[in-house]
FIVORO-554976 format. One record per residue: residue in three letters; z, y, x of N, C-alpha, C in turn. Coordinates in steps of 0.1 Angstrom, whole numbers, padded with zeros to 4 digits, always signed. Each point is the difference from the previous one (the first is absolute). Layout:
<sites>
ALAZYXZYXZYX/...
</sites>
This chain:
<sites>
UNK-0818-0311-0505-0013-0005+0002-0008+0000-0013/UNK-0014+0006+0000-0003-0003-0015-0013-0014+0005/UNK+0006+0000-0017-0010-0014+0000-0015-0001-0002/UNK-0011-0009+0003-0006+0006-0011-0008-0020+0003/UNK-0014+0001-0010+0003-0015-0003-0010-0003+0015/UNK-0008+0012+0006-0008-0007+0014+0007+0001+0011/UNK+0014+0008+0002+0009-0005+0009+0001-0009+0002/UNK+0008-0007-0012+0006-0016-0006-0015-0012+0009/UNK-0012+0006-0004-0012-0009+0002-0001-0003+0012/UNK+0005+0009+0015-0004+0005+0008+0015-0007+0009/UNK+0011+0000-0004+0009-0003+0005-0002-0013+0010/UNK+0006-0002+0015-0003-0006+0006+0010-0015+0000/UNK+0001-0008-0009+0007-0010-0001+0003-0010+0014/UNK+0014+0001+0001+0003-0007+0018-0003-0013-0004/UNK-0008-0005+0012-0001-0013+0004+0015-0008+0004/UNK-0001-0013-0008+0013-0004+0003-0003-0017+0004/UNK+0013-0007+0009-0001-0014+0005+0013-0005-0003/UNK+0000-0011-0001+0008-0007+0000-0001-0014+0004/UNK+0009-0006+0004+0003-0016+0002+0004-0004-0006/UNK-0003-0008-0014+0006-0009-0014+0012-0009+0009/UNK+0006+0004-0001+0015-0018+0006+0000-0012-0012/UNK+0003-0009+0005+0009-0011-0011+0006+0005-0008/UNK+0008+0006+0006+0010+0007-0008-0006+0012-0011/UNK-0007+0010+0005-0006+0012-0005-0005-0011-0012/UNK-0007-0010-0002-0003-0007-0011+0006-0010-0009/UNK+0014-0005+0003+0005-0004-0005+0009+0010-0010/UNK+0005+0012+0006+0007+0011-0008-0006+0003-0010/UNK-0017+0003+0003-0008+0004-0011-0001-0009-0010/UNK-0003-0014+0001+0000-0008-0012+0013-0006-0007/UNK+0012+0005+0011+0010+0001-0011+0006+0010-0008/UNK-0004+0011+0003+0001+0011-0008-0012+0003-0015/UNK-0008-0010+0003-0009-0002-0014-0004-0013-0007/UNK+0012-0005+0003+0001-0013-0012+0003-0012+0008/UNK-0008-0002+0014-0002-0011+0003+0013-0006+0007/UNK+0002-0016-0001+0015-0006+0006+0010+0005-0011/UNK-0004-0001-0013+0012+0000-0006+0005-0012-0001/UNK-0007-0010-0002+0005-0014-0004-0003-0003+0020/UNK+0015-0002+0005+0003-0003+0012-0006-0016+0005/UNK-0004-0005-0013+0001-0014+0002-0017-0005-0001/UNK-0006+0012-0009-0015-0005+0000-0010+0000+0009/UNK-0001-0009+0009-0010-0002+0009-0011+0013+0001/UNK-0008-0004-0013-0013+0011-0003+0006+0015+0004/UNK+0013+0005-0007+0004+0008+0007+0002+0005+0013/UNK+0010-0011+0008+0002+0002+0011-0006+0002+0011/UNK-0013-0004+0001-0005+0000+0006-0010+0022+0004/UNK+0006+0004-0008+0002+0017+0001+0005+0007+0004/UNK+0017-0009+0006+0012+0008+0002+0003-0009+0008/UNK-0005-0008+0004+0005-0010+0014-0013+0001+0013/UNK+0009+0002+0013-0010+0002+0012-0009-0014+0003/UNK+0002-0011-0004-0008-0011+0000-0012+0000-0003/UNK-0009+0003+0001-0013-0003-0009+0004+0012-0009/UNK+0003+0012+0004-0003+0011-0007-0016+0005-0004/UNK+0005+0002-0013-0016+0004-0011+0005+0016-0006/UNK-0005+0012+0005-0002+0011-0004+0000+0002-0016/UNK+0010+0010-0005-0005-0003-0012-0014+0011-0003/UNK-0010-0004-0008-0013+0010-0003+0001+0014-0005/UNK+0011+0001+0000+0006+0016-0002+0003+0008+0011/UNK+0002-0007+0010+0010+0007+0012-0011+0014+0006/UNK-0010-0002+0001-0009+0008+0001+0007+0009-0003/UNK+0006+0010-0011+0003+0008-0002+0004+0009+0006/UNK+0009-0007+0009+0014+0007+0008-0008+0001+0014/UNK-0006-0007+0002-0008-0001+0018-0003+0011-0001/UNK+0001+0009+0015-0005+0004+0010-0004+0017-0012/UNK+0010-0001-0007-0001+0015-0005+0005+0010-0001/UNK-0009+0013+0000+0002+0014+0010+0008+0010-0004/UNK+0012-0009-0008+0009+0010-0004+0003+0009-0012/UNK+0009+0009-0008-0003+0005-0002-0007+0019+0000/UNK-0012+0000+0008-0013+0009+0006+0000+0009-0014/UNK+0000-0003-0013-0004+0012-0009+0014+0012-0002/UNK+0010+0001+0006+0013+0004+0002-0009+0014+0009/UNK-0009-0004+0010+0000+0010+0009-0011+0013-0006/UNK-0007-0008-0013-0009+0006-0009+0000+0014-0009/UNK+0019-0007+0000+0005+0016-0003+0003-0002-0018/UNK-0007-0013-0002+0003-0007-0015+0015+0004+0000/UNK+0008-0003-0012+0010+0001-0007+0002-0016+0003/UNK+0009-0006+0014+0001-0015-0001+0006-0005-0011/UNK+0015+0010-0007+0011-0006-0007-0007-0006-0014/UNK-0012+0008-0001-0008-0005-0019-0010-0008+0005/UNK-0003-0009+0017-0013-0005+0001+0007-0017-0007/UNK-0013-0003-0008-0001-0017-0003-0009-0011+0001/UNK+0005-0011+0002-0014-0006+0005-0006-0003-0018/UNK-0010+0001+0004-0009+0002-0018-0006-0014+0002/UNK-0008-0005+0012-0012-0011-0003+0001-0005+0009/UNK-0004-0016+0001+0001-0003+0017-0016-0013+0001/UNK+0001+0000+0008-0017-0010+0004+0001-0007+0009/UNK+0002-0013+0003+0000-0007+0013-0007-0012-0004/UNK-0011+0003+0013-0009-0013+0006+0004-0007+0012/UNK-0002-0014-0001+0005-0004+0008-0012-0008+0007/UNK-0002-0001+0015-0006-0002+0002+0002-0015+0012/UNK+0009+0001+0005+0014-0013+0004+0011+0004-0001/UNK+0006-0011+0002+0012+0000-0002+0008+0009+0011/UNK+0012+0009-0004+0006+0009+0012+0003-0011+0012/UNK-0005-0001+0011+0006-0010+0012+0010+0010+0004/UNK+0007-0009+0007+0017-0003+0005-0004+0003+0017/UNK+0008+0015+0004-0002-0006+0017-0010+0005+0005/UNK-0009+0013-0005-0013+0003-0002+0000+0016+0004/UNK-0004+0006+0009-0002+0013-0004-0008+0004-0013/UNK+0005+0007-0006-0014+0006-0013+0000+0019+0003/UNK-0009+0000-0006+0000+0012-0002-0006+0005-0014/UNK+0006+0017-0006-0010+0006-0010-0003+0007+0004/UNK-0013+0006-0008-0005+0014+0001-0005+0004-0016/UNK+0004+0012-0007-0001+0006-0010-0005+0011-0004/UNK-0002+0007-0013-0010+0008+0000+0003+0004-0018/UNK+0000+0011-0001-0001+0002-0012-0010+0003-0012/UNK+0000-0006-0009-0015-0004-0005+0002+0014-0012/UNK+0005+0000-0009+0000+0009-0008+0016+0012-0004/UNK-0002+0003-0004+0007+0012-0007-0003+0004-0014/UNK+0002+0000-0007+0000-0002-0019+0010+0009-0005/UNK-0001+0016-0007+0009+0011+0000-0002-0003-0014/UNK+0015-0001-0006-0001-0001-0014+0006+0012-0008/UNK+0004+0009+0008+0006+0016-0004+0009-0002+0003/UNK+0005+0019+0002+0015+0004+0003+0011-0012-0004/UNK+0000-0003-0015+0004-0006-0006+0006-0015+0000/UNK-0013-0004+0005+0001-0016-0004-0001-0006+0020/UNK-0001+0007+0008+0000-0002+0016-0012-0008+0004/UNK-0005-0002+0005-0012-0009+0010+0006-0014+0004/UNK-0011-0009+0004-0003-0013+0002-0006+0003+0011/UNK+0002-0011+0017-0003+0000+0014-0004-0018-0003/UNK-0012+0000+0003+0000-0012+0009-0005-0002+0009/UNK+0006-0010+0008-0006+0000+0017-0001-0015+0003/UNK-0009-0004+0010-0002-0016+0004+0002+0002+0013/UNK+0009-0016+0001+0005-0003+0012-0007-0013+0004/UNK-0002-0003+0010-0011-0009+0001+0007-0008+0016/UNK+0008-0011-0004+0006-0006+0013-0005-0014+0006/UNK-0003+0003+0015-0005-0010+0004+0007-0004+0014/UNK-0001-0010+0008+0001-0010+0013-0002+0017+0012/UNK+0011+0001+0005-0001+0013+0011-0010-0010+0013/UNK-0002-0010+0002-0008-0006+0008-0012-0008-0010/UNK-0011+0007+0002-0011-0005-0006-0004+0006-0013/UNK+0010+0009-0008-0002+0006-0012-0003-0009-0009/UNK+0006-0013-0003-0004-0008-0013+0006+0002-0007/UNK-0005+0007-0013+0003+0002-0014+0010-0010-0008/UNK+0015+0008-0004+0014-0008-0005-0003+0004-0012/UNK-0002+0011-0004+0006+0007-0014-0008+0013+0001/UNK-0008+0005-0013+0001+0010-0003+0008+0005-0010/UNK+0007+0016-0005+0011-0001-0006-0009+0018-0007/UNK+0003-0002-0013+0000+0013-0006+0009+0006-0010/UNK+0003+0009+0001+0015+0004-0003-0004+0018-0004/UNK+0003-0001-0017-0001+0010-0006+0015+0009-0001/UNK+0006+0013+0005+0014+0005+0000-0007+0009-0015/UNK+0016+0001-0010-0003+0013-0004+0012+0016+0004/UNK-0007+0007+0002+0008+0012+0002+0000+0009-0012/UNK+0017-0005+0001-0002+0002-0020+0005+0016+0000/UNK+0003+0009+0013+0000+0014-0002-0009+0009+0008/UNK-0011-0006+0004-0010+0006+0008-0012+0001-0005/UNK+0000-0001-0018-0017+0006-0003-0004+0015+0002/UNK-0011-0003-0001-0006+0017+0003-0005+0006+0014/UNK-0002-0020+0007-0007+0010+0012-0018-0007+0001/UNK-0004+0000-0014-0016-0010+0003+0001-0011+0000/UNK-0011-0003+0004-0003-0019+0000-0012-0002+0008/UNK-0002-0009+0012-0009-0002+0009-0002-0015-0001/UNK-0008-0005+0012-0006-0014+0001-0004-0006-0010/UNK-0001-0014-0001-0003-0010-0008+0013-0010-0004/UNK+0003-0002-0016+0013-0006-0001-0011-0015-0001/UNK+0012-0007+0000+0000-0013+0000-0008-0001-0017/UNK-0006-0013-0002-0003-0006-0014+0019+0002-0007/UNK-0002-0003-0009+0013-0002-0012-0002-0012-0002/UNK+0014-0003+0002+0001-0017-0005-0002+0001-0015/UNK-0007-0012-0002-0004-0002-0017+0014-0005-0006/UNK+0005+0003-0014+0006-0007-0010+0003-0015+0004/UNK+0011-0006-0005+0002-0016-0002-0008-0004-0011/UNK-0002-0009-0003-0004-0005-0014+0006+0003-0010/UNK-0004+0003-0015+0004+0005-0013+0003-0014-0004/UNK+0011-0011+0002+0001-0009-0006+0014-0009+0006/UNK+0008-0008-0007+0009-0005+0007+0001-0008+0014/UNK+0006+0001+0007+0000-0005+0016-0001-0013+0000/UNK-0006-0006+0009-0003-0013+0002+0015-0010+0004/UNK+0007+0012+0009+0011-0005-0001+0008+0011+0004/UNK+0017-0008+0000+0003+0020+0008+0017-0009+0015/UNK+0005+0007+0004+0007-0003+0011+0013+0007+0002/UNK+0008-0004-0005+0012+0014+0002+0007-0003+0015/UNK+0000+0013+0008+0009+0003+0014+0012+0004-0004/UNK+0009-0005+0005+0014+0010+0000+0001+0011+0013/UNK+0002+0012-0004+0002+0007+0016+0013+0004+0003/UNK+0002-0005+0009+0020+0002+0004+0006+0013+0000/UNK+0005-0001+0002+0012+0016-0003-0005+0003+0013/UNK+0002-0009+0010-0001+0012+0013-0014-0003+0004/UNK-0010-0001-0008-0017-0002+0008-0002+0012+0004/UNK+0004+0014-0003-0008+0012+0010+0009-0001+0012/UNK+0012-0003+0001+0009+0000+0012-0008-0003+0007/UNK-0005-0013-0001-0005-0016+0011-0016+0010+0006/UNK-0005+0002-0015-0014+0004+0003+0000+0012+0007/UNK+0004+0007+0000+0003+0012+0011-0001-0007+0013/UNK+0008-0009+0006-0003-0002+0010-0009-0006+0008/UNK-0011-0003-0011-0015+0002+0003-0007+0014+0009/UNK+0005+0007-0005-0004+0014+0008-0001+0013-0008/UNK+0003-0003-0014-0004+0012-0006+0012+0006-0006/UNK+0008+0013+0007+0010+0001-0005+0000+0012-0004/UNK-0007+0000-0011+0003+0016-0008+0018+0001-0009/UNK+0001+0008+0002+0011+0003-0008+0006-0004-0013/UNK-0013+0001-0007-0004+0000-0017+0006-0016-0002/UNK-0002-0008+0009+0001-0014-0004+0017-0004+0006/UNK+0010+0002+0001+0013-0003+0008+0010+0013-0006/UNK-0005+0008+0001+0012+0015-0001-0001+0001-0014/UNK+0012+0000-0013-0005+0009-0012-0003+0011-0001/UNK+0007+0010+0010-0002+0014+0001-0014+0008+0004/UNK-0006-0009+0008-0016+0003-0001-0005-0007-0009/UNK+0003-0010-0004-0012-0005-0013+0004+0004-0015/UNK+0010+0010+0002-0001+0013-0009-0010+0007+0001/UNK+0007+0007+0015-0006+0011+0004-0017-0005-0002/UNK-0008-0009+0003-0013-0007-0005-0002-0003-0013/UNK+0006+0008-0013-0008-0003-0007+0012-0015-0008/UNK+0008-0009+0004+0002-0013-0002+0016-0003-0006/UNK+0001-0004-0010+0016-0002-0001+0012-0004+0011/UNK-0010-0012+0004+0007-0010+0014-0010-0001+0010/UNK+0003-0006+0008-0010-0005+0012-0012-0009-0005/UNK-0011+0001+0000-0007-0009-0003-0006-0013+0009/UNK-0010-0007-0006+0002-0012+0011-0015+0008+0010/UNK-0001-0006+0010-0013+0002+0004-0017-0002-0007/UNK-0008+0008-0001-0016-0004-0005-0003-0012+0002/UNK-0002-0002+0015-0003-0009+0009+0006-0016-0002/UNK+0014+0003-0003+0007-0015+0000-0002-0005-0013/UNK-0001+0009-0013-0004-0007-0012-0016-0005+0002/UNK-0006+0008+0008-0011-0007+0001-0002-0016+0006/UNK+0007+0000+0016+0003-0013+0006+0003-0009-0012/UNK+0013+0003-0009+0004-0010-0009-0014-0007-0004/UNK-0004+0011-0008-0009-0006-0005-0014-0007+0004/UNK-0001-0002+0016-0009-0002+0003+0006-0022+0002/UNK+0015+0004+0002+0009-0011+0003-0005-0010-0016/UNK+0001+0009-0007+0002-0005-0014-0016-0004-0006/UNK-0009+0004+0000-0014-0005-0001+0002-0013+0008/UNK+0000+0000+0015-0003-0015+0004+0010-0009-0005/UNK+0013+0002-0002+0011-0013-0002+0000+0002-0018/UNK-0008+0005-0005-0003-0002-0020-0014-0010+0005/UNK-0010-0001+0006-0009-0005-0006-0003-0014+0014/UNK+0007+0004+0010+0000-0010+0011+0016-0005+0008/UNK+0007-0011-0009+0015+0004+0000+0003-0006+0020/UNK-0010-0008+0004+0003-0002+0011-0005+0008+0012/UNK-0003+0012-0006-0002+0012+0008-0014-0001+0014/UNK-0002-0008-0004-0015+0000+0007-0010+0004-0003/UNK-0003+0009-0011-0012+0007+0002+0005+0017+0006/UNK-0007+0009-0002+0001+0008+0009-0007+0013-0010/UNK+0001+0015+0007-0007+0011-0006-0010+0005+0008/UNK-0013+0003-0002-0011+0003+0007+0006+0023-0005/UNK+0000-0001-0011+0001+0014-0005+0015+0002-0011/UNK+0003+0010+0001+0009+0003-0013+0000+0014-0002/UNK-0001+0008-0009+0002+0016-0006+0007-0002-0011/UNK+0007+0014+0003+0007+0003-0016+0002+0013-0001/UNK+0003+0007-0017+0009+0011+0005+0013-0003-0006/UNK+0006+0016+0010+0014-0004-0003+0002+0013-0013/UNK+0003-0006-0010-0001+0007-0017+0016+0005-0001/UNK+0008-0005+0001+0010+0004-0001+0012-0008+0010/UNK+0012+0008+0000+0013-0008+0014+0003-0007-0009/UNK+0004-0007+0013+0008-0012-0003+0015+0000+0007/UNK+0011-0001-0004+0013-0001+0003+0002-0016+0011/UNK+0007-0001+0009+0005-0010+0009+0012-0002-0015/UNK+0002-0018-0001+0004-0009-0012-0009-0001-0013/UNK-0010+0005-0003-0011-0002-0009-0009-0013+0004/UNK-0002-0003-0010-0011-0010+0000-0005+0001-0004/UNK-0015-0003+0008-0013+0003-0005-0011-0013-0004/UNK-0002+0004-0011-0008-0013-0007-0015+0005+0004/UNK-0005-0010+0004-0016+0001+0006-0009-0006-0009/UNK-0004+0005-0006-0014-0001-0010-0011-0005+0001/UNK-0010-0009+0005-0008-0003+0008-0015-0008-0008/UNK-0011+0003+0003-0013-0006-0005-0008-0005+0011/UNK-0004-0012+0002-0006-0007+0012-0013-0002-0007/UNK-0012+0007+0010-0012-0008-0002-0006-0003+0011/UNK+0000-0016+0006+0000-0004+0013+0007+0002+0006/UNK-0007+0009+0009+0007+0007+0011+0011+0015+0002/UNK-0006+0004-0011+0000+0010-0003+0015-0002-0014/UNK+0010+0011+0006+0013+0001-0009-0003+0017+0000/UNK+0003+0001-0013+0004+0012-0007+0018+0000-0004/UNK+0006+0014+0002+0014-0003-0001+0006+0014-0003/UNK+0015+0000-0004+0005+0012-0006+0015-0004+0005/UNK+0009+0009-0002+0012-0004+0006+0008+0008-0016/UNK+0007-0005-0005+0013+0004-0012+0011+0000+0004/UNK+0011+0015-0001+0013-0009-0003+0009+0007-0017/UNK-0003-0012-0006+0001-0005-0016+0009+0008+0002/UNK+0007-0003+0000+0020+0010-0007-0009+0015-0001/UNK-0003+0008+0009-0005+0012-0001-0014+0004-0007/UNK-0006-0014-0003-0015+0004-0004-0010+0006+0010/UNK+0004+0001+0009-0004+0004+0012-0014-0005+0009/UNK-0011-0001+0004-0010-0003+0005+0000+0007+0016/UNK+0009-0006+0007-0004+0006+0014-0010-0005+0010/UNK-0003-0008-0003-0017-0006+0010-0010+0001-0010/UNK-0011+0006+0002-0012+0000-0012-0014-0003+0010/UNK-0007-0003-0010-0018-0002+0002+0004-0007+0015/UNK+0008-0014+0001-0002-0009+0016-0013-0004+0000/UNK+0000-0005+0012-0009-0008-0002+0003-0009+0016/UNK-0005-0013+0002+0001-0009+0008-0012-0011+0004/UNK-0001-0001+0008-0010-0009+0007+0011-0011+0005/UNK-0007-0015-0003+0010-0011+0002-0012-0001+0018/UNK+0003-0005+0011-0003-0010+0007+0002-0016+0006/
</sites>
């Protein structure tokens, strides 16, 4: 198939549904941090069907169309997630038909060389009545597919953190088996479970998921600056700068003004900066 970047533009992204379960939300917020401490109320209340509370991340995993850029003709084994954007607009409800519909916003060719950047918006809402859950924007890079143009309109660039020491910072631990668990969220690339593809990708070992260091971190803003976990995320972005290995821990860097958190993700032993330019909306 050849590629080129107004194929990519023009590609017909499947509409996808789902029904969020108890369950479908409790797996997700234990696979990114949440119910570690079995005993903490503020916690449990994430991972227990009682008065189940969504965690503000789950958005992610809802009602999404797979992975569609495989059929594009891209090189899947070099694709990575580069950038991710989620607004939230309520909370994922439990027991709900939803649905998305998607669309690809730009194409960004950075040469033979250096491969292209895809981003596309998914935009999920109530399959009865269409009320707006999440919108979700999500930059891939195809790190062997430059050289076919560049179309649409890309997204703004997230700005820099602040030039100065963090207000405060948060260290995660991420378990040996977090990509096992987080896979069975739904995203099961190879790259993340098998060594032999996350060679074959580019990777010494399996790496953890984009997505799930992102969740951490979304876990980790509200339980650093609200330990009884009652405030909430209206927005969060970040990119993903570099992997992150499942048993690493990631120290979270963070500048709060108001509402508004600015954030970075480290893991120290490597010197490593794998979350860059966050950013977060408290609600």
């Amino acid at each position: 198939m050849t590629i080129s970047a107004q194929s990519i533009l023009d590609f017909p992204i499947p509409k996808a549904t789902q029904v969020v379960s108890a369950r479908d939300a409790i797996l997700y917020a234990l696979s990114v941090g949440y119910g570690t401490d079995a005993l903490d109320d503020q916690e449990l209340k994430y991972v227990y069907e009682r008065d189940l509370v969504t965690a503000p991340t789950l958005a992610n995993i809802v009602a999404h169309p797979g992975p569609w850029m495989q059929q594009t003709g891209v090189d899947w084994t070099r694709l990575v997630h580069s950038e991710h954007r989620l607004t939230i607009h309520r909370p994922v409800p439990v027991d709900v038909p939803l649905i998305s519909r998607s669309r690809v916003l730009s194409v960004v060719d950075r040469g033979v060389e250096k491969g292209m950047f895809v981003s596309f918006e998914r935009l999920i809402a109530t399959a009865d009545g269409d009320q707006p859950v999440a919108t979700i924007v999500q930059t891939n890079a195809c790190r062997s597919d430059g050289g076919c143009g560049s179309a649409g309109s890309t997204p703004e660039p997230l700005s820099k953190v602040p030039d100065r020491p963090p207000d405060f910072e948060f260290n995660v631990d991420i378990p040996q088996n977090a990509a096992l668990l987080y896979r069975l969220n739904g995203d099961l690339n190879l790259m993340h479970v098998d060594p032999q593809a996350a060679r074959k990708s580019g990777f010494a070992r399996p790496i953890l998921h984009g997505l799930c260091s992102f969740g951490y971190a979304g876990y980790a803003i509200v339980a650093a600056i609200d330990p009884s976990m009652a405030t909430g995320l209206s927005s969060i972005a970040a990119r993903f700068s570099a992997p992150i290995f499942p048993g690493e821990t990631i120290t979270l860097q963070m500048w709060r003004n108001d509402a508004e958190v600015r954030f970075r993700g480290l893991v120290a032993p490597r010197g490593a900066t794998i979350l860059d330019n966050g950013i977060a909306r408290l609600s």
